[in-house]
C-alpha positions in Angstrom: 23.6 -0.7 -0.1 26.7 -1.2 -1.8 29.5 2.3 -1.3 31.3 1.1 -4.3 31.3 3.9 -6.8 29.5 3.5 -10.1 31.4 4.2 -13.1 29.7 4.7 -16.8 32.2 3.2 -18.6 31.6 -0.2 -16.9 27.8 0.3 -16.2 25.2 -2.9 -17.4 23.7 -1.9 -19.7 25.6 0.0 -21.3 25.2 3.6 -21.4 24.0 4.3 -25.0 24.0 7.7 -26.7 20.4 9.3 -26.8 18.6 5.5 -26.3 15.7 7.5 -23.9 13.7 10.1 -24.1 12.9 13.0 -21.7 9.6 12.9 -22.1 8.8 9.3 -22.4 6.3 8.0 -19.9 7.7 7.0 -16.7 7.9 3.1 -17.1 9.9 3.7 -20.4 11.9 6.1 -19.4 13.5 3.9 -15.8 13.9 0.9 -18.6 15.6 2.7 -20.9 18.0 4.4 -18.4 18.7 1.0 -17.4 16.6 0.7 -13.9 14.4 -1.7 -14.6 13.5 -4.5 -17.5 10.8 -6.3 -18.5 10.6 -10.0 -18.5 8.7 -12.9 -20.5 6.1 -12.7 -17.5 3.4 -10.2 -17.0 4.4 -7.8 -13.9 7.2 -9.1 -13.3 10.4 -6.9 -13.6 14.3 -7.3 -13.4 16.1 -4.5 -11.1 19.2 -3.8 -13.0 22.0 -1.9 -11.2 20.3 1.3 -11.0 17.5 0.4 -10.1 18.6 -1.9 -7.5 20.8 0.9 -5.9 17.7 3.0 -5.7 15.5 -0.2 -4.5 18.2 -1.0 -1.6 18.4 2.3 -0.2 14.5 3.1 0.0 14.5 -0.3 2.1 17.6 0.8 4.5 15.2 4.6 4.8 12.4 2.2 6.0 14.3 0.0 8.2 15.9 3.1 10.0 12.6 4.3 10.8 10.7 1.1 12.0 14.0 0.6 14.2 14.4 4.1 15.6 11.1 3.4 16.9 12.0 -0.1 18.4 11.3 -2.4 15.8 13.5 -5.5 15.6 14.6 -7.0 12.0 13.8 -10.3 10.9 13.4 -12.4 7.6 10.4 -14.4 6.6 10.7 -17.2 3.8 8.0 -16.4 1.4 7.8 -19.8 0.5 4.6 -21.2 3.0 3.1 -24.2 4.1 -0.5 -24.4 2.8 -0.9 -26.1 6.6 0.0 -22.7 8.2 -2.2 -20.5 5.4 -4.9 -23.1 6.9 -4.9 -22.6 9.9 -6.2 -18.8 9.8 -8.8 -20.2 7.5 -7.1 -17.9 4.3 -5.8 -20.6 2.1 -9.3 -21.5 0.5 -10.0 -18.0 0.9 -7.2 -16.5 -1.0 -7.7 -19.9 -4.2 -10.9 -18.3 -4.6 -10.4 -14.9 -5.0 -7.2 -16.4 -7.1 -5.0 -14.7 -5.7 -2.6 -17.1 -4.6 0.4 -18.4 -6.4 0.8 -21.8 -5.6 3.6 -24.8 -5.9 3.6 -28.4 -4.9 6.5 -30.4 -3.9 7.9 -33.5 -5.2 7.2 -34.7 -1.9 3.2 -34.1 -2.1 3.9 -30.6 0.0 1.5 -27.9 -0.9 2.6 -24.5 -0.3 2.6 -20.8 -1.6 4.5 -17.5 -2.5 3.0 -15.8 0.2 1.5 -12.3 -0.7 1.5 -11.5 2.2 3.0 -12.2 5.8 0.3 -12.7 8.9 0.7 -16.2 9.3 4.7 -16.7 9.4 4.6 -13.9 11.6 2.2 -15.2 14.1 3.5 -18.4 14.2 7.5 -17.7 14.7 5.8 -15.2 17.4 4.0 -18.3 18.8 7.4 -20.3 18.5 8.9 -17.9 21.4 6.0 -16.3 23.3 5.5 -17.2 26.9 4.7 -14.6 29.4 2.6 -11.4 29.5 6.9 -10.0 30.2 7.7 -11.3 26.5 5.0 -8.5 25.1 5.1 -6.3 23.0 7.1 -7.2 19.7 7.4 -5.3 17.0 9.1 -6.6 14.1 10.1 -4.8 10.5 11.0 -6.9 7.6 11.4 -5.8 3.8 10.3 -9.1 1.5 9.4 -10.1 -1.9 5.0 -10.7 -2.2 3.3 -12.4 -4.9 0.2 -11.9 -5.7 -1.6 -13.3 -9.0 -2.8 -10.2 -10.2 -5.4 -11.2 -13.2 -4.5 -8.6 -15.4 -1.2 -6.8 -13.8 -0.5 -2.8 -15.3 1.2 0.1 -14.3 4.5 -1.4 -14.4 5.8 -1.8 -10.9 2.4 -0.1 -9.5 0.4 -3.6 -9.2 2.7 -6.0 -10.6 3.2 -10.0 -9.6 6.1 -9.7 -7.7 6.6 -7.1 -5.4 8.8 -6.1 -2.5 7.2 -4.8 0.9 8.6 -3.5 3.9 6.2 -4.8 6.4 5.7 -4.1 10.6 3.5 -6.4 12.5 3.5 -5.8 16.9 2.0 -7.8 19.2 0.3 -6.6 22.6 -1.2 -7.5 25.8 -4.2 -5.6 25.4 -6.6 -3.6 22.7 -5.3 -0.2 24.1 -1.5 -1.0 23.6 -2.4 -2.7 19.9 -3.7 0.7 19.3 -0.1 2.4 20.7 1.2 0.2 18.2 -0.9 1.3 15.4 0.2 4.8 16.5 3.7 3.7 16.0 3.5 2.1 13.0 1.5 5.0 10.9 4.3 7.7 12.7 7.1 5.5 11.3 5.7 4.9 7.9 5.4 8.6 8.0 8.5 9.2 8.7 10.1 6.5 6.2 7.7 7.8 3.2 9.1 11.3 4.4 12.9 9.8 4.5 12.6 8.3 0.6 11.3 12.0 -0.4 7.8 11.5 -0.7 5.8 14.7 0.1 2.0 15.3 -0.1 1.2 12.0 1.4 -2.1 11.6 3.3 -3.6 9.3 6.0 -7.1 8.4 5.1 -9.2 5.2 6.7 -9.5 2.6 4.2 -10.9 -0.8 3.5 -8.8 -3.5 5.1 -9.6 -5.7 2.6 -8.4 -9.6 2.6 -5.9 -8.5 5.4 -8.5 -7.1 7.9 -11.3 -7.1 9.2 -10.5 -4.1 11.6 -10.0 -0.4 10.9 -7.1 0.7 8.3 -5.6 3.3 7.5 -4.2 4.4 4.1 -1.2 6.4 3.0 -1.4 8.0 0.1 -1.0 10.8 -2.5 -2.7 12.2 -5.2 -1.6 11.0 -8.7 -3.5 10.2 -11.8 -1.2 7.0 -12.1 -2.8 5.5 -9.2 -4.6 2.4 -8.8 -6.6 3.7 -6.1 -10.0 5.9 -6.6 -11.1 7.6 -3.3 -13.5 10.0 -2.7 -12.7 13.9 -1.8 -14.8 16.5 -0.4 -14.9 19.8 -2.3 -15.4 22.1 0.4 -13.2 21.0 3.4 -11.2 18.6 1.9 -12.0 15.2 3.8 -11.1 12.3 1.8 -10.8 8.2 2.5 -12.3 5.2 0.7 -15.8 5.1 -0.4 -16.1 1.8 1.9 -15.9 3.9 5.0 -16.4 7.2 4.6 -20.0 8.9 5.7 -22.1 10.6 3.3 -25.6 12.0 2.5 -27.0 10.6 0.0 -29.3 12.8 -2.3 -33.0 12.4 -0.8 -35.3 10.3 -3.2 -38.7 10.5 -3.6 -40.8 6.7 -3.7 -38.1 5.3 -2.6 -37.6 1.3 -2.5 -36.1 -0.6 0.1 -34.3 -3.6 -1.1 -32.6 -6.5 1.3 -28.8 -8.0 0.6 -28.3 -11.5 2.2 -24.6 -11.6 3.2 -22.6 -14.7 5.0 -20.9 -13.4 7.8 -17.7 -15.6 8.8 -17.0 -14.9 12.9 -13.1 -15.6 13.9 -13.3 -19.0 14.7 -14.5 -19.9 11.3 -18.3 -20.2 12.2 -20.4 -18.4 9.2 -23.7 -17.3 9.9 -26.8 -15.7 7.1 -27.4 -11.8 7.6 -30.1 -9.5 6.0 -29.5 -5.5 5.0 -31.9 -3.6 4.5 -31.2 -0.6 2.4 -32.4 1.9 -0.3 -32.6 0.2 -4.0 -29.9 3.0 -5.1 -26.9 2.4 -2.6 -24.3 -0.7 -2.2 -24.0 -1.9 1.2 -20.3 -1.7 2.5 -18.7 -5.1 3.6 -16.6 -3.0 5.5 -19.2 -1.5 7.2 -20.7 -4.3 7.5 -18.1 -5.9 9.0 -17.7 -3.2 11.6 -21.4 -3.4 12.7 -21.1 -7.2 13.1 -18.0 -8.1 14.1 -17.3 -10.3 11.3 -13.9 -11.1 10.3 -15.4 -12.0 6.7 -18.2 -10.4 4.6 -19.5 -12.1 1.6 -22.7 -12.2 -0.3 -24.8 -15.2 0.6 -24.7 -17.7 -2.3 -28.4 -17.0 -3.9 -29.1 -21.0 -3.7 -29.7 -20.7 -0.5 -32.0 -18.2 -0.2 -35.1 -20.5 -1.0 -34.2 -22.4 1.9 -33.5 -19.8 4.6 -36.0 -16.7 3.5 -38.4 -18.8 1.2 -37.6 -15.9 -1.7 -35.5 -15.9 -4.6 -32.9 -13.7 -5.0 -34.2 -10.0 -5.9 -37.5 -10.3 -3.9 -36.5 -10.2 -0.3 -38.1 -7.9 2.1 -37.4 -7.1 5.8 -40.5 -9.2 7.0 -39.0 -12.1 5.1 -36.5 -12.1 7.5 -37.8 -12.8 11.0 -35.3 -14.9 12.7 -32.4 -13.5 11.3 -29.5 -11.0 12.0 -31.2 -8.1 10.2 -29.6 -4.6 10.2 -31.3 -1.5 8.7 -29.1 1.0 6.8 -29.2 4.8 7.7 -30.7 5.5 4.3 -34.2 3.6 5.4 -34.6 3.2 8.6 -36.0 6.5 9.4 -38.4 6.3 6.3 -42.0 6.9 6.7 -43.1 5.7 3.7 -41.7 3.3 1.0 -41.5 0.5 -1.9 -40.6 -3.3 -1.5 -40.9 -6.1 -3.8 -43.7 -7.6 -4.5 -42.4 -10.3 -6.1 -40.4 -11.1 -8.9 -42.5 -8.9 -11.5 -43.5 -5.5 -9.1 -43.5 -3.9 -6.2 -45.8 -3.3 -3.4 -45.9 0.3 -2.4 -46.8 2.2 0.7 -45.3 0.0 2.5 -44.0 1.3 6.3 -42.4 0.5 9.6 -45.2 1.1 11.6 -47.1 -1.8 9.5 -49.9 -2.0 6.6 -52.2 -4.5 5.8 -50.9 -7.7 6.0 -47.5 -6.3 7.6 -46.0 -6.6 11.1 -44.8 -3.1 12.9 -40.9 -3.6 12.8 -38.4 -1.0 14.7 -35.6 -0.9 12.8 -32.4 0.6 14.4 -30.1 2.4 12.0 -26.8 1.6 11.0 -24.8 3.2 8.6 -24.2 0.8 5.9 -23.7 2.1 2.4 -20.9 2.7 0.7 -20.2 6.6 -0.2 -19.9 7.7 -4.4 -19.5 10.4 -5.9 -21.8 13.2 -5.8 -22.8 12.4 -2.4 -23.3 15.2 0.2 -19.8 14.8 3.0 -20.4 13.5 6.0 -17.7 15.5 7.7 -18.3 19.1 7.1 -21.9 18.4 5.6 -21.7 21.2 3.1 -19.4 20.0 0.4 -19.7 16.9 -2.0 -17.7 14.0 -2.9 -15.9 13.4 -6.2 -13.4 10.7 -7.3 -10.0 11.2 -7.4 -7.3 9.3 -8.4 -4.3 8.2 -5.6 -1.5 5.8 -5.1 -1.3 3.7 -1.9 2.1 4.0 -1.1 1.6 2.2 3.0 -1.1 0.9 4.7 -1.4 0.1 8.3 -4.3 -2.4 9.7 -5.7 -3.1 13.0 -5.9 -7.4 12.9 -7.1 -7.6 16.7 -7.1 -11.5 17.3 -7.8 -11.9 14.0 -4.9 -14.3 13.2 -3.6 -14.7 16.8 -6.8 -17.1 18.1 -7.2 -19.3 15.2 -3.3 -20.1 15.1 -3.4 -20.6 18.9 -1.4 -17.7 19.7 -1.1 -17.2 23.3 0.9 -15.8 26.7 -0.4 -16.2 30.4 -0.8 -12.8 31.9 -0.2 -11.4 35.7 -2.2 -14.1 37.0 -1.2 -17.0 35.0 -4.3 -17.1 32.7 -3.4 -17.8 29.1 -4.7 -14.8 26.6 -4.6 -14.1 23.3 -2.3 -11.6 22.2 -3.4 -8.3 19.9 -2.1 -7.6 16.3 -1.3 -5.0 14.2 0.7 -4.9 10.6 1.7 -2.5 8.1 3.4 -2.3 4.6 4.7 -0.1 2.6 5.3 -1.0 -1.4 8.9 -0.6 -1.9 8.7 -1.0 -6.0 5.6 1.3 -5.9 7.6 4.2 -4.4 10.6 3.8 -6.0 8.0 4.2 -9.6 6.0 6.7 -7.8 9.0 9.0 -6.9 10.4 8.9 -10.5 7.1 9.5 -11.8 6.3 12.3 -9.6 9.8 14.4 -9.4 10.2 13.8 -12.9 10.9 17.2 -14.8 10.8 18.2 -18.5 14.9 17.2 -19.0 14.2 13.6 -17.2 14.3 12.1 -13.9 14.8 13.9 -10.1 16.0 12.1 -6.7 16.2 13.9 -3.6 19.4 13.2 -1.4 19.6 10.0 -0.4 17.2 8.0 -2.8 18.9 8.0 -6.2 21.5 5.1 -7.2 23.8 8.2 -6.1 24.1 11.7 -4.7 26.7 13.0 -6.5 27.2 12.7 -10.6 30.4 13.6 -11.8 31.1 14.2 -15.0 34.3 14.4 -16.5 35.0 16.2 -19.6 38.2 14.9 -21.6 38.5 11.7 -19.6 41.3 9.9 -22.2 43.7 12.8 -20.4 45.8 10.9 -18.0 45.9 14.5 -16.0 41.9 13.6 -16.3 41.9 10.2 -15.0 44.0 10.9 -12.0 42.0 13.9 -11.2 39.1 12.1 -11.1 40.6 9.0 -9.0 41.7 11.6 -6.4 38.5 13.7 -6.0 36.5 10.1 -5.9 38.8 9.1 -3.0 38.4 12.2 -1.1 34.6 12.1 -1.5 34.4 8.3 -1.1 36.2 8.9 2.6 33.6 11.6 3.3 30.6 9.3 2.9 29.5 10.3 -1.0 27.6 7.9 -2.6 28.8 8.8 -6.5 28.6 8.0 -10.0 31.2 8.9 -12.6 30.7 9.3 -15.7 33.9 8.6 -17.4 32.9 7.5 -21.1 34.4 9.4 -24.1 31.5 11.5 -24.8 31.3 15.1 -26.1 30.4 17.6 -23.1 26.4 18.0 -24.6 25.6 14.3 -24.3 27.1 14.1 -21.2 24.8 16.8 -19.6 21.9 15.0 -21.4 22.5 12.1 -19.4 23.4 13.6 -16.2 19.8 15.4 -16.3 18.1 12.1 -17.9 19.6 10.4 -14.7 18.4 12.9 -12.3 21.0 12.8 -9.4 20.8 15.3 -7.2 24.0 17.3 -7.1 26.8 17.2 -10.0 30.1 18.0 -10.3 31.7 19.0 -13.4 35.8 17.8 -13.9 37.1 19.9 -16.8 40.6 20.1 -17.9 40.2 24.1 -17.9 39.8 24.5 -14.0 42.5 24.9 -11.6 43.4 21.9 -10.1 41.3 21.8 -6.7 38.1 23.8 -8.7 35.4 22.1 -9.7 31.7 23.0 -10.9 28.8 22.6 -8.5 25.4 21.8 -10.1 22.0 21.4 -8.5 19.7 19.0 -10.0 16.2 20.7 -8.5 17.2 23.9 -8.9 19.7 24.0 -12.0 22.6 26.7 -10.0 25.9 26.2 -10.9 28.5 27.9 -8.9 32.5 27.0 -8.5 33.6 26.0 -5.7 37.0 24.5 -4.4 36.6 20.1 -3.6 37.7 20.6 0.2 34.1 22.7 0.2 32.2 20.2 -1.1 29.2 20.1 1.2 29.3 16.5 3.3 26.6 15.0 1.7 25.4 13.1 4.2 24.4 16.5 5.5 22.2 17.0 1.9 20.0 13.6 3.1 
């Protein structure tokens, strides 16, 4: 981040006289103040000045924390081969779920504005790794993503261009991918802490495209999230829906139904698999995913369910699936008695494990399955329920095992000269999404808050009667003696009566001003605290350091 001072009077935009509103929403309110602007494109945003200041020192909080905990910087391009997004099997993947932003070459080269960075990252790794000596790495990088978002909203919440300050390690083994986990959710911790970001909360989560492994969440509670998860009302226990364990209400007559899925291995072989699970509750590709192995979940294409369960779509039962992967969910396995389909038109009832007429005895093994809602009983303290609640992801850490590694032939020979696949891990934490989250949630009725350290500046300065030319060199001496002391400062030096001036000094929400006025001795100034609006004098020499206010 640039030390240069920011003056008003030379500020782009231009500072104009009461052009925003306290209480506009949040969005409006960092556009008018000049942080960010809209473009022609959907989700896509300009970081003006401001903005950018804010931007560049969230980044530098993150990189200090990934590097104090060994992390070494690098730079990705975000332009990617299509041959690289190939080769971990994502590139078709990713087109379907259209996601992916694509570009071809005059030359015939196909390639992408990566959303995302596992495959740059596991092959420069690849590039330099030899020896079980060259593990582990752990590399932090801060990047723009693109993702095309179908219908972006929430300003720079989900948008199409994003910036992310993303991990990923490499290890030896399972255990020391799992110290690097540890590492990566301690210094996303301590980064979100660093930009000012209290209330945050780890919860596990639904890796999504990304993983097939464990995740973990970061969030916080906000009703301008994107995220829904699922908190208990009795001890609290929260996470996504996807992984969380419930009790789902008991149901009399119940009815078993069975969900064919495709189940994608990590060398790309795809396999048919049967769930078997109560008519009421959604199976959990997560969970799924977990139970299996899998590296991919998806629903079986119902085309082919003529030809490998000789039903149609809707009309599957667990004896229809002899010679399959089958897997019974929690929620029927233990039944005693229950529905299945009879067909397309009914059902067929009293049916039971331990066989009826015309049925086999099966001995279905439970696994939990189904993905938890609202209203459900917890599954942690098991006397509270579940209800939604809104939150914003602000990092996300995922477990990626070989995931990536064996497809893209990443390997180093160990103690005994075997070659071995290495372990991954990743994390990434939304730049653009905190900087909106923090003015959205230390926002106060007179306009925007940063905390020391995150702002476009610590220390506002506003000087009353500025055309003075006692004024002007006052204020060029106290900005060089706060300038040598570290200060990060804005001035606002414009010709502006004393009221609008404390308007925008609020609407801006530094942290700390200080108040020039042609009426104070000559070393006083005034001392204002944004947070808690006390105003004392106090002499410039005394001016707290304020890398000590951080």
């Amino acid at each position: 981040m640039s030390d240069t001072p920011l003056y008003a009077s030379h500020l782009w935009p231009p500072v104009r006289r009461r052009a925003a509103d306290a209480n506009a929403p949040t969005m409006d309110l960092l556009e008018s103040l000049g942080y960010v602007a809209k473009t022609d494109a959907t989700g896509v945003f300009t970081l003006l000045p401001l903005g950018l200041r804010v931007h560049d020192r969230l980044t530098r909080v993150a990189r200090r924390a990934f590097e104090g905990r060994g992390a070494n910087t690098v730079t990705f391009p975000t332009l990617q081969s299509r041959t690289l997004w190939e080769q971990s099997s994502r590139w078709a993947a990713y087109q379907a779920e259209g996601a992916l932003l694509t570009v071809t070459s005059r030359s015939g080269e196909q390639m992408c504005l990566a959303p995302t960075s596992e495959e740059i990252a596991a092959a420069t790794v690849r590039d330099h790794l030899r020896s079980h000596r060259d593990l582990p790495v752990r590399l932090f990088l801060s990047t723009s993503k693109y993702r095309d978002e179908i219908a972006p909203r929430g300003g720079l919440m989900r948008g199409r261009e994003f910036t992310m300050a993303d991990a990923y390690t490499f290890d030896t083994t399972p255990e020391g991918m799992r110290t690097s986990i540890n590492l990566l959710n301690d210094a996303c911790r301590a980064a979100l802490l660093g930009m000012g970001l209290t209330g945050v909360f780890q919860a596990a989560a639904d890796g999504g495209s990304i993983s097939a492994g464990p995740s973990t969440e970061h969030l916080i509670l906000g009703d301008t999230g994107q995220s829904t998860i699922l908190v208990c009302d009795h001890c609290g226990h929260r996470g996504d829906g996807a992984v969380l364990r419930a009790r789902p209400t008991p149901q009399n007559n119940p009815v078993v139904n069975v969900i064919a899925f495709a189940l994608t291995t990590h060398d790309g072989t795809t396999t048919p698999a049967a769930v078997a699970i109560r008519s009421d509750l959604q199976v959990s590709p997560r969970k799924l995913a977990a139970a299996t192995g899998a590296a991919r979940v998806d629903l079986l294409d119902p085309a082919q369910l003529p030809e490998l369960f000789g039903k149609e779509a809707g009309t599957l039962t667990p004896w229809d699936c002899t010679g399959t992967t089958t897997l019974f969910d929690t929620s029927v396995a233990h039944l005693e008695n229950f529905s299945i389909s009879d067909g397309a038109t009914g059902l067929r009832r009293n049916a039971a494990w331990s066989g009826t007429a015309g049925l086999e005895a099966l001995s279905p093994t439970a696994d939990d399955l189904y993905r938890a809602a609202q209203g459900m009983g917890c599954g942690h303290c098991e006397e509270g329920h579940y209800r939604e609640a809104r939150a914003i992801e602000v990092a996300h850490v995922f477990e990626l095992g070989t995931q990536y590694a064996a497809p893209m032939n990443l390997s180093f020979t160990d103690e005994h000269g075997t070659a071995r696949t290495p372990y991954m891990a990743c994390s990434g934490i939304g730049i653009t999404r905190c900087l909106q989250t923090l003015a959205d949630l230390q926002r106060d009725k007179d306009g925007l808050r940063w905390k020391a350290g995150t702002g476009p500046a610590d220390l506002h300065i506003v000087v009353l009667r500025p055309d003075l030319p006692a004024m002007r060199e006052r204020t060029d001496h106290v900005v060089r003696h706060l300038r040598d002391r570290g200060a990060a400062l804005f001035v606002d030096d414009r010709p502006e009566p004393a009221g609008e001036k404390w308007r925008y000094a609020n609407l801006l929400g530094l942290p700390h001003t200080l108040v020039l006025s042609p009426q104070q001795e000559e070393d006083e100034v005034e001392f204002i605290d944004r947070w808690t609006s006390r105003t004392h004098r106090t002499l410039i020499s005394q001016i707290p350091d304020t890398r000590s206010l951080h």
